[in-house]
C-alpha positions as CSV (number, residue, x, y, z in Angstrom):
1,X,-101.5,-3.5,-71.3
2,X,-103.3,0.1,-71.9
3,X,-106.9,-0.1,-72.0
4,X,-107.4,0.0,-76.1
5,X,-105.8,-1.8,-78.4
6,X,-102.5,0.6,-80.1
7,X,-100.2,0.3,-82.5
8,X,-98.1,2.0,-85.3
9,X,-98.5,3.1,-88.8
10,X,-95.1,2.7,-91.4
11,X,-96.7,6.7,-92.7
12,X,-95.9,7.4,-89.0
13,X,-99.8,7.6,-87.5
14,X,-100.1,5.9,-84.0
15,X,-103.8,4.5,-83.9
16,X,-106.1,2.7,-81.4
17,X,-109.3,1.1,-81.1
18,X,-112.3,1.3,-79.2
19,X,-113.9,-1.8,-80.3
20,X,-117.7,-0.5,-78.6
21,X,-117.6,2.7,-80.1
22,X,-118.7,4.3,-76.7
23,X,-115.5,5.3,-75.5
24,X,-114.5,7.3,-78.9
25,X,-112.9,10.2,-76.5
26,X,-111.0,8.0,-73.9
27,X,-109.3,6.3,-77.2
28,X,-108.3,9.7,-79.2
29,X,-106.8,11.1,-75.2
30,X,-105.0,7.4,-75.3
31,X,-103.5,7.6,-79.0
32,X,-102.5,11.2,-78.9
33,X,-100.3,10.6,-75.4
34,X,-99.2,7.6,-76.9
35,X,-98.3,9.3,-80.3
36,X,-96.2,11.9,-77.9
37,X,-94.1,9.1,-75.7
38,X,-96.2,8.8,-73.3
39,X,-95.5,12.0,-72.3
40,X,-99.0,13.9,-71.3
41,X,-97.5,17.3,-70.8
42,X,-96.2,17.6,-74.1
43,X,-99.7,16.4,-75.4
44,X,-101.8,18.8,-73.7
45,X,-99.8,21.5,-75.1
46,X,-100.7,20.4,-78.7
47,X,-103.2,22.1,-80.9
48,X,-105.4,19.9,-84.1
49,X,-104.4,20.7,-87.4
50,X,-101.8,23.2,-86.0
51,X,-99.4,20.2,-84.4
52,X,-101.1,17.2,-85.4
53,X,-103.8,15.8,-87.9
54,X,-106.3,13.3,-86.9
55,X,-109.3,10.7,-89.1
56,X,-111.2,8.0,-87.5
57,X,-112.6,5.1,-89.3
58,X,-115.9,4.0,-88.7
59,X,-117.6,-0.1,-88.4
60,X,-114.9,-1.5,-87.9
61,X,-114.2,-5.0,-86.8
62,X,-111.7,-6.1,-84.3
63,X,-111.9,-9.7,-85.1
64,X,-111.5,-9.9,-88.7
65,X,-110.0,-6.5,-89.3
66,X,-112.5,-5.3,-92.1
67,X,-115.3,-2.6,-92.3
68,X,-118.7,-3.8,-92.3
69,X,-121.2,-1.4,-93.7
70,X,-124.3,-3.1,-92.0
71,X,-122.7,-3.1,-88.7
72,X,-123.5,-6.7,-88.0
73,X,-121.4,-10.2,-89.0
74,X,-123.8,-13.1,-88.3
75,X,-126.1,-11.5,-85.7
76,X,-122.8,-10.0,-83.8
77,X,-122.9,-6.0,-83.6
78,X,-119.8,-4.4,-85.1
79,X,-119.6,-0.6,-83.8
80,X,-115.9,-0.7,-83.4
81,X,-113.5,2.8,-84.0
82,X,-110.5,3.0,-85.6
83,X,-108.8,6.5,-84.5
84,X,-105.5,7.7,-85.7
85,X,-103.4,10.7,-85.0
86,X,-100.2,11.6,-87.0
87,X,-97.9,14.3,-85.3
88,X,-96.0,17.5,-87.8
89,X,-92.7,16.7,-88.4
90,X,-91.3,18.9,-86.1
91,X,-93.8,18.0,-83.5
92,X,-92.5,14.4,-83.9
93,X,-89.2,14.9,-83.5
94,X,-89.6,16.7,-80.2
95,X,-91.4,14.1,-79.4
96,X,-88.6,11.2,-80.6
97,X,-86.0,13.0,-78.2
98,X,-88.3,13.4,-75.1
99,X,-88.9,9.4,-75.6
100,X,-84.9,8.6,-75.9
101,X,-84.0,11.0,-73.1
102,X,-86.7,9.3,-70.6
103,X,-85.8,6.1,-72.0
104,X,-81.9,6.7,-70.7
105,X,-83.0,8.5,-67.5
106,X,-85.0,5.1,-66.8
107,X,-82.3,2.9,-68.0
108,X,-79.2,4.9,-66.0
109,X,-81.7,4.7,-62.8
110,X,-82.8,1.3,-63.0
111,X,-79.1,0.3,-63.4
112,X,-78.0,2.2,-60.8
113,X,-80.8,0.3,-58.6
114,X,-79.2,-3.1,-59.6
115,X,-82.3,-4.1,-61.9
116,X,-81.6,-6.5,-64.6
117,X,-83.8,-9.1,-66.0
118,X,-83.6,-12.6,-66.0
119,X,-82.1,-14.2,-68.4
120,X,-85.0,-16.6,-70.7
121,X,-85.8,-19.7,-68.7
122,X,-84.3,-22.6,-71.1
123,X,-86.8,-24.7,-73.4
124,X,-87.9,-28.2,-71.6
125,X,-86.8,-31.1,-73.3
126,X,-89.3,-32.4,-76.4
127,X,-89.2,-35.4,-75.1
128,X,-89.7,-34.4,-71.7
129,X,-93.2,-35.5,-70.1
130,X,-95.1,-31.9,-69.4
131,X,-96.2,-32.2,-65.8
132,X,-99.8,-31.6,-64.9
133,X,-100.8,-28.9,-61.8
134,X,-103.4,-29.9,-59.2
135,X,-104.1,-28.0,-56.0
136,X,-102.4,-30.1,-53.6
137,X,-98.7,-30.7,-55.9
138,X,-99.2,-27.0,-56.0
139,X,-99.6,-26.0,-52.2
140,X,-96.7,-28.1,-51.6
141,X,-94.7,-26.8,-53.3
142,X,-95.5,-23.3,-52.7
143,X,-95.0,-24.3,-48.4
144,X,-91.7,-25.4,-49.5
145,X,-90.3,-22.5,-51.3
146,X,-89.7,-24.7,-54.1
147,X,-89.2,-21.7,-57.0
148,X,-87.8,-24.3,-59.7
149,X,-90.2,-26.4,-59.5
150,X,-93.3,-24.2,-59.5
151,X,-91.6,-22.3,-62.4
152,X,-91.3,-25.5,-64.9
153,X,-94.7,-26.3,-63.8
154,X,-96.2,-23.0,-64.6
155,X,-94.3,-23.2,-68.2
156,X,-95.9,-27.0,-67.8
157,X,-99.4,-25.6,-67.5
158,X,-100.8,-22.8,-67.5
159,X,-103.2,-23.3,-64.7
160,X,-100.6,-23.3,-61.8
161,X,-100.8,-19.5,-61.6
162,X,-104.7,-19.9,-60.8
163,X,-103.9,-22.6,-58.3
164,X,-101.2,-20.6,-56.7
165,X,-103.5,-17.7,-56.3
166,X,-106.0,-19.5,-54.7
167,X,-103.6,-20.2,-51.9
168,X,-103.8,-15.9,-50.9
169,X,-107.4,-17.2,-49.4
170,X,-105.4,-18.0,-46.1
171,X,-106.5,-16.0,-42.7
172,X,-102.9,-16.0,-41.4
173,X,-101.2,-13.0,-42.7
174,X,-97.8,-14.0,-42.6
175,X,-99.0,-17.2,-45.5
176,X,-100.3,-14.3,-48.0
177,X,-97.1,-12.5,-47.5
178,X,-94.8,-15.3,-47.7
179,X,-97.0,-16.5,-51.0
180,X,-97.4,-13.0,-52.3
181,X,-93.7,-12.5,-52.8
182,X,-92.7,-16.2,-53.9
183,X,-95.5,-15.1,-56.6
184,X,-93.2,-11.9,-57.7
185,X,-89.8,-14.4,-58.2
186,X,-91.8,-17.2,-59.6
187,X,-93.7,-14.8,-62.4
188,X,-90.4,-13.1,-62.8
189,X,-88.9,-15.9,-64.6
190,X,-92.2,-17.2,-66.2
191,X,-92.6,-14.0,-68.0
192,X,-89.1,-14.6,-70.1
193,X,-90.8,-16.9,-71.8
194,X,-94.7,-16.4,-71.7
195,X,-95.5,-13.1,-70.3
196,X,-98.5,-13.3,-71.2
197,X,-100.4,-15.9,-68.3
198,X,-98.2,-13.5,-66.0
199,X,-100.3,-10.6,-67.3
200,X,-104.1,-12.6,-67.5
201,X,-102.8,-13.4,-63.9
202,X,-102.3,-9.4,-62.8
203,X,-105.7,-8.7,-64.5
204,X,-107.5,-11.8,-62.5
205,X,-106.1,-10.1,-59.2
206,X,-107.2,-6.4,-60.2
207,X,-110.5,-7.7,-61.0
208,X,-110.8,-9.8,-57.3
209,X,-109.7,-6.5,-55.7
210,X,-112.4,-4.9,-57.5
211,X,-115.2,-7.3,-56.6
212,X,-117.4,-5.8,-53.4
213,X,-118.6,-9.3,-53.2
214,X,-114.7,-10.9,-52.1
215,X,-111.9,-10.2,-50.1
216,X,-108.8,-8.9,-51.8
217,X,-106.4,-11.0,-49.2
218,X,-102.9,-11.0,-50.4
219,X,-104.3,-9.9,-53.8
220,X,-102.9,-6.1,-54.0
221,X,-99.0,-7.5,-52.3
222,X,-99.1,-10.3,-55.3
223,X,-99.6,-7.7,-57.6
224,X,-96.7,-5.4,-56.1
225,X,-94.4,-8.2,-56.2
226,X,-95.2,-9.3,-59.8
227,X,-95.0,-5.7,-61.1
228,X,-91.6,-5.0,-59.2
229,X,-89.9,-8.3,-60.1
230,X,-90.5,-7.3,-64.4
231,X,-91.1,-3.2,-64.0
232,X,-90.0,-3.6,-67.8
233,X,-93.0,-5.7,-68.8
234,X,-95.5,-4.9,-66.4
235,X,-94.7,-1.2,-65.2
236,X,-97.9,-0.1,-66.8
237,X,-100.0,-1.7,-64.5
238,X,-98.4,0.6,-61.7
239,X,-101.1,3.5,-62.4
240,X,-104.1,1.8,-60.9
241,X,-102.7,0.4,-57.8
242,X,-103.2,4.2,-56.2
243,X,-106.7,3.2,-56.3
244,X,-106.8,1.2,-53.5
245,X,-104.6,3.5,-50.9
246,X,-108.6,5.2,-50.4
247,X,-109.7,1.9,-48.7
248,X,-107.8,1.2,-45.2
249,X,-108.4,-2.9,-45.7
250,X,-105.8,-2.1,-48.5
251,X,-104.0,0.7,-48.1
252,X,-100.8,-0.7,-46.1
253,X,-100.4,-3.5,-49.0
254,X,-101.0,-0.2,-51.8
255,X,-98.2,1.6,-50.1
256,X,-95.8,-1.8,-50.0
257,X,-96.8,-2.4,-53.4
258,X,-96.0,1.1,-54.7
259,X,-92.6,0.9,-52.2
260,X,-91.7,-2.3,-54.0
261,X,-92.3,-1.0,-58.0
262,X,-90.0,2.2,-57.1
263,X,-86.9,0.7,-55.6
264,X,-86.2,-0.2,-59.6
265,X,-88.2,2.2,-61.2
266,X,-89.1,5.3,-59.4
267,X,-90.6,7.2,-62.0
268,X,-93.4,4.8,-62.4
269,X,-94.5,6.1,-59.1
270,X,-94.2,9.5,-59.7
271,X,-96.3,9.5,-62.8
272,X,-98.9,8.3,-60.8
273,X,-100.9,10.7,-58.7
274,X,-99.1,10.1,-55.4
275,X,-98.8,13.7,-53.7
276,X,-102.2,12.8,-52.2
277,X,-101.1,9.8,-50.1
278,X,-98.7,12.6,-48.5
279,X,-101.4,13.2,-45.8
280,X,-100.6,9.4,-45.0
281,X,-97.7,10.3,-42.7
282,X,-100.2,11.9,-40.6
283,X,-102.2,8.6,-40.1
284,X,-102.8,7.2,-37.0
285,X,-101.5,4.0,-37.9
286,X,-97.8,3.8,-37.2
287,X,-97.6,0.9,-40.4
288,X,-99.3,3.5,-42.8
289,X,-96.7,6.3,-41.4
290,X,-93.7,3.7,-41.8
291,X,-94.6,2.5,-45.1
292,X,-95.6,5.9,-46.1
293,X,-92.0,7.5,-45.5
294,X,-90.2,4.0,-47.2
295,X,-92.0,4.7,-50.4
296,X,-91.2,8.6,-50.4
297,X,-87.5,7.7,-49.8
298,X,-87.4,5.4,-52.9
299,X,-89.1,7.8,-54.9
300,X,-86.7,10.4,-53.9
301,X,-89.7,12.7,-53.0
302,X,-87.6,15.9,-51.7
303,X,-91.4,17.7,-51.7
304,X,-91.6,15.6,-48.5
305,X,-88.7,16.5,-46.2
306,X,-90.1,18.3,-44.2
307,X,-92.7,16.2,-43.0
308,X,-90.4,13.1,-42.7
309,X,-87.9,15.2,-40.7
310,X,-91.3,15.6,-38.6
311,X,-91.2,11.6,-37.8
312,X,-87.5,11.6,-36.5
313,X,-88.9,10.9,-33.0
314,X,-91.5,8.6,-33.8
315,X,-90.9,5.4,-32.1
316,X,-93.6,3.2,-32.9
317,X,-93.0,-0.4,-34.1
318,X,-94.2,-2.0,-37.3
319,X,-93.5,-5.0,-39.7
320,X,-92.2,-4.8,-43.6
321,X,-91.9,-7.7,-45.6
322,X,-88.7,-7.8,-47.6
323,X,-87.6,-10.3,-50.0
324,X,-90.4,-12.6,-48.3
325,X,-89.4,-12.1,-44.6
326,X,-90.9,-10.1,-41.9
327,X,-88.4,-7.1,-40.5
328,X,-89.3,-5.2,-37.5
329,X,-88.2,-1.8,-38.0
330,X,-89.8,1.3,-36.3
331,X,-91.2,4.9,-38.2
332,X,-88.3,6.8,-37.1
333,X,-86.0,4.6,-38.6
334,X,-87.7,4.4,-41.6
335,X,-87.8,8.4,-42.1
336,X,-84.3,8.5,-41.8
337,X,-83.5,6.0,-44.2
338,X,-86.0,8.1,-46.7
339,X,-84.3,11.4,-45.7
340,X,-80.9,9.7,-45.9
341,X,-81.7,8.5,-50.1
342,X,-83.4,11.7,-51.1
343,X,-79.9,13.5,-50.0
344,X,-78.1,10.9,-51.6
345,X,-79.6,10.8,-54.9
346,X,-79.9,14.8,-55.1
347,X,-76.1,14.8,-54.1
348,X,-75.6,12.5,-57.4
């Protein structure tokens, strides 16, 4: 899910790869936060040689896993990096506990936000006939809800999830939402047993949103509602979606998006840069304010109280989609229900 390939060594060294050998320096920042937990505080701190040692390895190729002295297999250019960084003892075991004790802090919160996940969609039959997706069996089912059906035909074929996100090309709003969150239950369950379509499906939409040349309809919601229904297996794609809050064709669906990941994992959120979408309760818009305060409520963001207390008289109307249906709320009402959680869970 990161953006070069990492793993684990048994002597202890975390490695990655930069298979160009042009992004040597994103790679080493990549391994050594990874080598540390994940935690990037802890990794700035450390010092080479003094807290960790590093070695790099260079020619190598991805694809058949060798060294290749003259850089080239067949007329194909090998230039890839192999960079490894293996943390002091001491270093590493600060490092272990940091791990565990945000691994139970994100366990005890994503309990106590009712998250569990699905259990593994059962095998289909061997002798079974494997159903074959087409765009119209597709639609129709997607118009009819029908979230059994399109998951055994996604497990059926693996082109459903392609069909099913060409139906987000509809100019009625209310369709993309309606498809957008069906999307999040259906990928859910697929991903017990092949998370990885779910994954080449979440790239496909980042790269649509990314296109000047298209328009990202229903594209950034999907990608809120895959991401919030499996937080466990696809939490990591969280990071990029504050991206898009910069552009106002997407930045009610970025907030929705980011609202939807925290209400079962929070501190994905927060280890995003998201203290400069605070200016976003001042917008104009009354569905940027309301969607604004939602998501600061779920995140627990007590550095924002004052300014939601600011909203308590602001009246204006606008719609969020929950569990796939529209629900007209207003921005007061909203700010409360944020200022209400953040007492609550610092009360806990």
């Amino acid at each position: 899910m990161s953006e070069f390939t990492v793993g684990r060594c048994s002597c202890g060294a975390v490695y990655s790869c930069d298979p160009t050998g042009h992004n040597v320096g994103a790679a080493m920042v990549e391994t050594l936060v990874h080598a540390c937990g994940d935690n990037s505080d802890l990794a700035w701190e450390l010092l080479p040689e003094d807290d960790y040692l590093t070695g790099r390895i260079e020619d190598y190729d991805e694809q058949t896993h060798q060294v290749v002295e003259t850089r080239n297999i067949d007329g194909r250019m090998v230039r890839g990096v192999l960079y490894f960084v293996r943390l002091h003892t001491e270093i590493s075991d600060i490092a272990g506990r940091l791990r565990r004790k945000k691994d139970d802090t994100i366990g005890r919160v994503a309990a106590e936000r009712g998250f569990q996940p699905p259990p593994v969609e059962p095998s289909p039959g061997a002798d079974r006939p494997r159903k074959k997706a087409n765009k119209r069996l597709v639609r129709e089912l997607a118009e009819a809800g029908a979230e059994d059906d399109l998951v055994a035909l996604c497990l059926d074929d693996r082109k459903t999830l392609r069909l099913m996100q060409r139906l987000l090309y509809d100019p009625a709003e209310e369709k993309r939402w309606r498809i957008a969150c069906l999307m999040g239950k259906v990928t859910a369950r697929v991903a017990t047993r092949d998370p990885g379509q779910v994954s080449e499906l979440v790239h496909r939409l980042f790269e649509a949103c990314s296109d000047s040349a298209a328009t990202p309809w229903g594209m950034i919601e999907t990608i809120g509602s895959v991401v919030a229904a499996r937080p466990d297996i696809f939490g990591s794609f969280t990071r990029y979606l504050p991206n898009y809050a910069a552009a106002e064709s997407t930045r009610v669906q970025t907030i929705w998006a980011l609202a939807e990941i925290a209400e079962k994992r929070p501190d994905l959120v927060r280890d995003t840069p998201f203290y400069a979408m605070f200016q976003f309760l001042g917008h104009p818009r009354p569905e940027v304010r309301g969607q604004m305060a939602r998501l600061l409520g779920r995140i627990s963001a007590t550095e924002a109280s004052l300014q939601l207390m600011g909203l308590h008289g602001d009246n204006e109307e606008l719609i969020i989609w929950e569990e796939g249906n529209p629900v007209l709320t207003t921005v007061a009402e909203q700010a409360a229900k944020a200022i209400t959680r953040i007492q609550d869970d610092n009360g806990r």
